[in-house]
MMTF fields as JSON, N, C-alpha, C and O atoms, coordinates in Angstrom:
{
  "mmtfVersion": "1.0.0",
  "mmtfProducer": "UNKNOWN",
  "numBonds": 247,
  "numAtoms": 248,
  "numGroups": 62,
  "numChains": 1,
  "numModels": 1,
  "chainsPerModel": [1],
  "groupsPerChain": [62],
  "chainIdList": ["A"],
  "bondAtomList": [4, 2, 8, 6, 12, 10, 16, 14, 20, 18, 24, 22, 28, 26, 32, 30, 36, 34, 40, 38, 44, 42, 48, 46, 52, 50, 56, 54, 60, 58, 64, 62, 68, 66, 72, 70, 76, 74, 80, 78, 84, 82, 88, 86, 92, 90, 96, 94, 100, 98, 104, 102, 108, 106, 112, 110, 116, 114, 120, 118, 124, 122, 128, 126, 132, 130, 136, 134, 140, 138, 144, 142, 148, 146, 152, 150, 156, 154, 160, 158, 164, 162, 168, 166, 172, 170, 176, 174, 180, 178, 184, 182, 188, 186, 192, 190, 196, 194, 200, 198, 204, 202, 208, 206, 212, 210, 216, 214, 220, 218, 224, 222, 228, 226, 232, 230, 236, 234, 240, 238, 244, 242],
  "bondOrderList": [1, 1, 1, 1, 1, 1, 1, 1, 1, 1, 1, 1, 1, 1, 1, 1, 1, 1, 1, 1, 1, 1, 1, 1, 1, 1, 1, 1, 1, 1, 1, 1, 1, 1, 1, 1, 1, 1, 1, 1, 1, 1, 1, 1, 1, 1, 1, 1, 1, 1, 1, 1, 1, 1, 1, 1, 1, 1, 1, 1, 1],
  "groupList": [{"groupName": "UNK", "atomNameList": ["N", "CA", "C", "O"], "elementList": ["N", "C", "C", "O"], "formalChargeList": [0, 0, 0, 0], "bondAtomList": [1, 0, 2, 1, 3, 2], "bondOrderList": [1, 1, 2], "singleLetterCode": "X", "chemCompType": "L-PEPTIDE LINKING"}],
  "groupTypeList": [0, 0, 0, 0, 0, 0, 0, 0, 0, 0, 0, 0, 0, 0, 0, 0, 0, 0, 0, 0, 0, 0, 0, 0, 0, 0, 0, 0, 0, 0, 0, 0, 0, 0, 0, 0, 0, 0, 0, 0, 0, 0, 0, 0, 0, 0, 0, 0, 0, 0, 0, 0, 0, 0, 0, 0, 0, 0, 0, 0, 0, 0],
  "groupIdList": [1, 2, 3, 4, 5, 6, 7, 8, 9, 10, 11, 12, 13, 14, 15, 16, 17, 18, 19, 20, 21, 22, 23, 24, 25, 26, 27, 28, 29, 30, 31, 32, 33, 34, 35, 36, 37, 38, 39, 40, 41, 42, 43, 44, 45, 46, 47, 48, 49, 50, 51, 52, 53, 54, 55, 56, 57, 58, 59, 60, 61, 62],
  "secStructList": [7, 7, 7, 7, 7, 7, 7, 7, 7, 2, 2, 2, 2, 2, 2, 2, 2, 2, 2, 2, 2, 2, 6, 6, 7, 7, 6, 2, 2, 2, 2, 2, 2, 2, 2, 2, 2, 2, 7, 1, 1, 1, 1, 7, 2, 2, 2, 2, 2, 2, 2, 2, 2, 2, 2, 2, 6, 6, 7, 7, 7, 7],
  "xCoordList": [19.653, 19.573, 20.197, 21.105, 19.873, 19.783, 20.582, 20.242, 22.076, 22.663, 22.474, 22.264, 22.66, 22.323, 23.055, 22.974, 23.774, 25.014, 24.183, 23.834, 24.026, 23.482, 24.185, 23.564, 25.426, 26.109, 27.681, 28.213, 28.265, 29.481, 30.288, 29.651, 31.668, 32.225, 32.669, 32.874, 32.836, 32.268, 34.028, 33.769, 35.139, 36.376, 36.027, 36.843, 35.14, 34.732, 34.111, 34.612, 33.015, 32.38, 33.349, 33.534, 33.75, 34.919, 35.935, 36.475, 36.179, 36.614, 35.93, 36.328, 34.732, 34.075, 34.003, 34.401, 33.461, 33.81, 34.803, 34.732, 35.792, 37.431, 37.078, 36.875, 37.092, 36.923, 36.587, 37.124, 35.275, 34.482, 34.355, 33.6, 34.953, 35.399, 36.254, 36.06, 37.341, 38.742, 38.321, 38.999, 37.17, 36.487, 35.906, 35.69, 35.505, 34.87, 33.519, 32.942, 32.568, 31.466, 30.888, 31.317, 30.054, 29.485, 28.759, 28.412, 28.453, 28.286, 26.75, 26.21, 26.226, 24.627, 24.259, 23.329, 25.364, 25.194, 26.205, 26.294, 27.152, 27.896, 26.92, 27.231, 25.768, 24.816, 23.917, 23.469, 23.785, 22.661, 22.939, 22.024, 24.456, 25.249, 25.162, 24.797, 25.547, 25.275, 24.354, 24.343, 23.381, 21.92, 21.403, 20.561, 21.57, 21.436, 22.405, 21.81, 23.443, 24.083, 24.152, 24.392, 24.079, 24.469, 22.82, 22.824, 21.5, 20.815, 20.215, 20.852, 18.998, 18.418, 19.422, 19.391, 20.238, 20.908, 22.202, 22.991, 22.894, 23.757, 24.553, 23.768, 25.543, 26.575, 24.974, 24.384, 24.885, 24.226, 25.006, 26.219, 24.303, 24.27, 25.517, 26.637, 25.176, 26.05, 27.005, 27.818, 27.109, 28.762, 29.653, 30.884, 28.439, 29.787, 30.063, 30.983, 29.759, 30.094, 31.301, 32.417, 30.839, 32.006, 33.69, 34.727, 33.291, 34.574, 35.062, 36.244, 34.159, 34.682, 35.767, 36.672, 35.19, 35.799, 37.396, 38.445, 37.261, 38.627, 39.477, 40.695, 39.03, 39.892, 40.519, 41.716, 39.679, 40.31, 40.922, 41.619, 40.548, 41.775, 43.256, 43.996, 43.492, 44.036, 44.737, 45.751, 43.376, 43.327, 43.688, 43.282, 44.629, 44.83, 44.183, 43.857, 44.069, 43.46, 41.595, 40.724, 41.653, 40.18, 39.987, 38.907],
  "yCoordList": [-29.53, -28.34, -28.63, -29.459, -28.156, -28.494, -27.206, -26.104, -27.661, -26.461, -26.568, -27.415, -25.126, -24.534, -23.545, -22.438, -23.786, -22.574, -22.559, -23.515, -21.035, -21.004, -20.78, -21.145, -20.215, -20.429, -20.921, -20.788, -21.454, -21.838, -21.596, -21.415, -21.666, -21.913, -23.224, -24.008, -23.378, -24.705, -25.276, -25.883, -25.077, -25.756, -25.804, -26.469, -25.362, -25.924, -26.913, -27.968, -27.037, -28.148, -29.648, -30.605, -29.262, -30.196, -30.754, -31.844, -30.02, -30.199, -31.502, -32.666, -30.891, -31.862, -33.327, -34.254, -33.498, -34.262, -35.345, -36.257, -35.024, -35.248, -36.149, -37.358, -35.088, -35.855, -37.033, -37.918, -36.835, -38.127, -39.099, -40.055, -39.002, -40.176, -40.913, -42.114, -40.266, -40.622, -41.167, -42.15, -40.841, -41.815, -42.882, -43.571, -43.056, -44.25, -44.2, -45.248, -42.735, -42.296, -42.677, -42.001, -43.506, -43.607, -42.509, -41.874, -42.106, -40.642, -40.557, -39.506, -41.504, -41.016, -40.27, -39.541, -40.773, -40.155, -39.282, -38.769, -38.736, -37.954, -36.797, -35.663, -36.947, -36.296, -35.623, -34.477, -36.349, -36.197, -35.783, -35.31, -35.714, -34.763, -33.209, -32.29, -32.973, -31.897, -30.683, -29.459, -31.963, -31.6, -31.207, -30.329, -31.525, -31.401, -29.824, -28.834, -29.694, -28.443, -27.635, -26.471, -27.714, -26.71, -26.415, -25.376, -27.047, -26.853, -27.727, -28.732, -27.424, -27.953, -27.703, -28.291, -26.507, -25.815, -26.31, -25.365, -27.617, -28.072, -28.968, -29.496, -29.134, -29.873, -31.467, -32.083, -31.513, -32.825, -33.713, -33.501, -35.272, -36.197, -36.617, -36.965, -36.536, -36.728, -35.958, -36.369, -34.754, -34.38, -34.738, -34.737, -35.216, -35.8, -37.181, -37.607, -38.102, -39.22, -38.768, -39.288, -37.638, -37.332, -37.044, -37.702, -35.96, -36.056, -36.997, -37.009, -37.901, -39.357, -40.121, -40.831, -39.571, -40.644, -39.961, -40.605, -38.578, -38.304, -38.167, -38.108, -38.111, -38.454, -39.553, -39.541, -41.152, -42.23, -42.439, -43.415, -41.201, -42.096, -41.019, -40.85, -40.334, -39.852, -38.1, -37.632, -37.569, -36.156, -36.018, -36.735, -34.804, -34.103, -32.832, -32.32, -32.397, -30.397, -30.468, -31.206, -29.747, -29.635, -28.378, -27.799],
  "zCoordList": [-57.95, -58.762, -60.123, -60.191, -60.932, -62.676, -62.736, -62.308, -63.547, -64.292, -65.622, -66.491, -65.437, -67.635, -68.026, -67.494, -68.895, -69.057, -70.621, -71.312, -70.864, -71.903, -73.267, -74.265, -73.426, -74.306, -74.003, -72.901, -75.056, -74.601, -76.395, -77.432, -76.269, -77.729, -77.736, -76.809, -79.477, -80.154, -78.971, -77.932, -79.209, -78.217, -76.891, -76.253, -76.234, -74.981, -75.38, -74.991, -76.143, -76.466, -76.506, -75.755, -77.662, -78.077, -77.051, -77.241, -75.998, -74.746, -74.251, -74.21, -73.879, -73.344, -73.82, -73.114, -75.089, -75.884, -75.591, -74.768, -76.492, -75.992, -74.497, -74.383, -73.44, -72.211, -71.812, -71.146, -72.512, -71.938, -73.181, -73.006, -74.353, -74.998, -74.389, -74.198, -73.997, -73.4, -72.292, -71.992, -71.292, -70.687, -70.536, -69.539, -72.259, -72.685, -72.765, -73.056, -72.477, -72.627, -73.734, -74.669, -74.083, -75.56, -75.978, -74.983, -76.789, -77.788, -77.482, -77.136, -77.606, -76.951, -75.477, -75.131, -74.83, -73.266, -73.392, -72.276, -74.205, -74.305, -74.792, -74.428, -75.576, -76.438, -75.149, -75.185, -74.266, -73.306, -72.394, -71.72, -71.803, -70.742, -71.355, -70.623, -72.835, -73.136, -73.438, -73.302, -74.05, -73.601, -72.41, -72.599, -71.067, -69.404, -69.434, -69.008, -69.791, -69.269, -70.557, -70.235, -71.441, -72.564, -73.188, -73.849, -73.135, -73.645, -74.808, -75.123, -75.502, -76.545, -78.242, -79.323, -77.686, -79.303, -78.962, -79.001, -78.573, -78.321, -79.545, -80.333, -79.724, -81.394, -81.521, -80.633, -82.946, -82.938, -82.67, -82.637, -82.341, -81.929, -83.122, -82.747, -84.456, -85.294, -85.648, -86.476, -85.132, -85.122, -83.982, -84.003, -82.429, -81.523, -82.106, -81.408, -83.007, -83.706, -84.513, -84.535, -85.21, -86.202, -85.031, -84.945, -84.432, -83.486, -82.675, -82.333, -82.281, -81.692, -82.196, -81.756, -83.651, -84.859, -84.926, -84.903, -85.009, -85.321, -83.997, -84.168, -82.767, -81.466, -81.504, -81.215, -81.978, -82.01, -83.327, -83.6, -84.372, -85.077, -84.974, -85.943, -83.538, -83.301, -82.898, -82.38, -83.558, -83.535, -81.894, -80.979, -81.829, -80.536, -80.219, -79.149, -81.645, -80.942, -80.987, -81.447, -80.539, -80.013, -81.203, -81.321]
}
């Protein structure tokens, strides 16, 4: 069974994010997990790059 949560706010997102960087998730399948549960109107591909970027260069808040 396929879940779909149809809206969420942008710090859950970022949550997620966060997560599965810290996992070591590369951002394309980080792109495509969100896509599967959050939908087609999900953060672009290039803003989870942008937040990748600022997790590793140390950002803590979501």
């Amino acid at each position: 069974m396929e879940l779909s949560i149809k809206s969420s706010s942008k710090s859950k997102i970022r949550a997620v994010i966060r997560f599965l960087f810290a996992e070591k998730v590369p951002t394309t399948q980080i792109h495509r997990c969100l896509v599967a549960v959050y939908g087609d109107n999900v953060i672009s591909i290039q803003a989870i790059r942008k937040w990748c970027r600022e997790f590793k260069a140390g950002r803590e808040s979501i």
